[in-house]
C-alpha positions as CSV (number, residue, x, y, z in Angstrom):
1,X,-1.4,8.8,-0.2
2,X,-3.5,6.6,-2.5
3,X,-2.8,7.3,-6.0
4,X,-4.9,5.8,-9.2
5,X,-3.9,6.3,-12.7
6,X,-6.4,5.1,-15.1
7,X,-6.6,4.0,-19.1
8,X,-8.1,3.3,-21.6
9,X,-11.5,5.1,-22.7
10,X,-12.1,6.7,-26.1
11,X,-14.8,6.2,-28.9
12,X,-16.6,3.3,-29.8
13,X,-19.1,2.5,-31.8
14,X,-22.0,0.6,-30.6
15,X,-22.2,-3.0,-29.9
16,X,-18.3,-2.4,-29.6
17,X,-15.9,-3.4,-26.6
18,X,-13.7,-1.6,-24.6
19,X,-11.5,-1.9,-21.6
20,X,-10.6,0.3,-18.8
21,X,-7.8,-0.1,-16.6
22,X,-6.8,1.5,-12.9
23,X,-3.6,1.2,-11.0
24,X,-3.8,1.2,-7.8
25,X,-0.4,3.2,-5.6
26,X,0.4,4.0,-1.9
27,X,-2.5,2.3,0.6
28,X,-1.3,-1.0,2.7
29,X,-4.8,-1.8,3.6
30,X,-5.5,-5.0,2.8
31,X,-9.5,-4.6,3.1
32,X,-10.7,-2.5,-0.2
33,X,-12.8,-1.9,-2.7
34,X,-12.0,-0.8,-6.1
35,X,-14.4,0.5,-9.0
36,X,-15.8,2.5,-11.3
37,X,-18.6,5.1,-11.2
38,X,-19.3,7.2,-14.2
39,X,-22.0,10.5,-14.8
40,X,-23.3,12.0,-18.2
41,X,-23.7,15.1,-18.5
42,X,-27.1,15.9,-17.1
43,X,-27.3,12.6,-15.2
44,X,-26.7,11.3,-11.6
45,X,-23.4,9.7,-10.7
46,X,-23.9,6.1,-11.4
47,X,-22.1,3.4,-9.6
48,X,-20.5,1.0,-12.5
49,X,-18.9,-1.5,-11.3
50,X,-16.5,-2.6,-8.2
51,X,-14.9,-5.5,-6.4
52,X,-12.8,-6.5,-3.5
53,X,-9.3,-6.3,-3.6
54,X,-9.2,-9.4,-1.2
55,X,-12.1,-11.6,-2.4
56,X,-14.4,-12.3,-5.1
57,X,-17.0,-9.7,-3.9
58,X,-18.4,-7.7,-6.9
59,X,-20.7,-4.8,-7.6
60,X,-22.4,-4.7,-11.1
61,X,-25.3,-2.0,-12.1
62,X,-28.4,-3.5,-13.4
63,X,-27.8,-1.2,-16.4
64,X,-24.6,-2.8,-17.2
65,X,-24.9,-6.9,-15.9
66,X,-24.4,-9.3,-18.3
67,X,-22.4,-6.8,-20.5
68,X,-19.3,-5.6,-18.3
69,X,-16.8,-7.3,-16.2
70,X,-14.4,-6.5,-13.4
71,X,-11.8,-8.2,-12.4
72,X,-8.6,-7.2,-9.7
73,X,-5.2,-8.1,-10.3
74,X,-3.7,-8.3,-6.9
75,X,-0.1,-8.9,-8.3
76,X,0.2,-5.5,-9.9
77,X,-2.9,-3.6,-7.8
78,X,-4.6,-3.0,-10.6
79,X,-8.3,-3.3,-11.9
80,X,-9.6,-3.6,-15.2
81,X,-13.2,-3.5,-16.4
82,X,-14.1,-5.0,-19.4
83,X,-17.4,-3.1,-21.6
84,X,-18.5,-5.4,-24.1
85,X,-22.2,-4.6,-26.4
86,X,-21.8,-0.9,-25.4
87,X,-24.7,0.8,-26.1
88,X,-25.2,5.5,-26.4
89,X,-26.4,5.6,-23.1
90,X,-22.5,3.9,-21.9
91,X,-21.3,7.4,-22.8
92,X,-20.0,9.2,-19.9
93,X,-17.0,10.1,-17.6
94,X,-16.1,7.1,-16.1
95,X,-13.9,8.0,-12.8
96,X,-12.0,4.9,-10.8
97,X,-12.6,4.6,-6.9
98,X,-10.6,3.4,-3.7
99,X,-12.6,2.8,-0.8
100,X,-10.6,1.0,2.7
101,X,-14.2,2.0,4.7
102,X,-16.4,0.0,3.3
103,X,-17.2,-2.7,0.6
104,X,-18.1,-3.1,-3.0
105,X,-21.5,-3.9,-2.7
106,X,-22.1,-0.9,-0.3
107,X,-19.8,1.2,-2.4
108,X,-21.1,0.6,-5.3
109,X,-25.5,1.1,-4.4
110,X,-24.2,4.0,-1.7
111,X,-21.4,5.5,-3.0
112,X,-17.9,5.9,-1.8
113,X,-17.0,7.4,1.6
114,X,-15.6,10.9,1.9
115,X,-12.0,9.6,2.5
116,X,-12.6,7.7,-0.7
117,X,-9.3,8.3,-3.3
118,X,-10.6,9.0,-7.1
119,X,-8.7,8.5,-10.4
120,X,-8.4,11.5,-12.9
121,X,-11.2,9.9,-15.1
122,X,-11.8,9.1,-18.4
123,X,-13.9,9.4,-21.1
124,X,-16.2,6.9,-23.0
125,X,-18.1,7.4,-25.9
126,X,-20.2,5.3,-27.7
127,X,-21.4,6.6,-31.1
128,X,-24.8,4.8,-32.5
């Protein structure tokens, strides 16, 4: 059973940085994708940010390009994403995802699958 504990999260102010963390448990697939989604309260669940866990493939969000970075460390199976300028509208739950089905790139414009594994969450909030 996939498990992912996540970190980091907290407040911010804007303009600030911040960095989340996943760690990644239990799945020998070697053919994954990893990322974040996050949802506001009132607001669709947004696809973030997500990469391979075997190549360089990445998923960004026109919302957040230019500001955040995702990187995978395959030694210790775990993902970071790094939030740099964060801005009010940053402020949501923001919830790591496993997917062995399918892709970043798909993952991250369709969604994960159903058999998708999801981290506990966390909480960003970025006061103006």
């Amino acid at each position: 059973e996939v498990h992912l504990v996540e970190s980091g999260g907290g407040l911010v102010q804007a303009g600030g940085s911040m960095r989340l963390s996943c760690a990644a448990s239990g799945f020998t697939s070697s053919n994954y994708a990893i990322g974040w989604f996050r949802q506001a309260p009132g607001k669709e669940r947004e696809g973030v940010s997500c990469i391979s866990g075997s190549d360089s493939t990445t998923y960004y969000a026109d919302s957040v390009k230019g500001r955040f970075t995702i990187s995978y460390d395959n030694a210790k199976n775990t993902a970071h994403l790094h939030m740099n300028s964060l801005k009010p509208e940053d402020t949501a739950a923001y919830y790591c995802v496993l997917d062995t089905v399918i892709g970043p790139r798909a993952m991250g414009v369709f969604g994960p699958t159903l058999g998708a594994s999801w981290g506990q969450g966390t909480q960003v909030t970025v006061s103006s």
